[in-house]
C-alpha angles and dihedrals in degrees: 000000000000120000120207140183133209113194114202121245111266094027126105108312092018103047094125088061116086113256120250100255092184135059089221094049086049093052101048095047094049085047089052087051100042108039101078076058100051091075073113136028120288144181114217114215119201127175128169121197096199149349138240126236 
């Protein structure tokens, strides 16, 4: 099993990069990263430690 990770634009290592201010805009972005990877099954693990107000 492989394990890979997608960081979201204006986060850590992308924080130059806008945030995503819309789900849809979320979900189309992650569907554009992960669908070359879902040739096979696969769980998808999401955690947040915080919001913004």
């Amino acid at each position: 099993m492989e394990v890979f990770q997608r960081q979201l634009p204006g986060r850590s290592n992308r924080f130059h990069e806008p945030l995503i201010s819309s789900m849809t805009q979320l979900v189309n972005e992650l569907g554009k990263a992960i669908t070359p990877l879902t040739d096979l099954p696969f769980p998808i693990f999401g955690h947040s430690i915080g919001t913004q107000t």
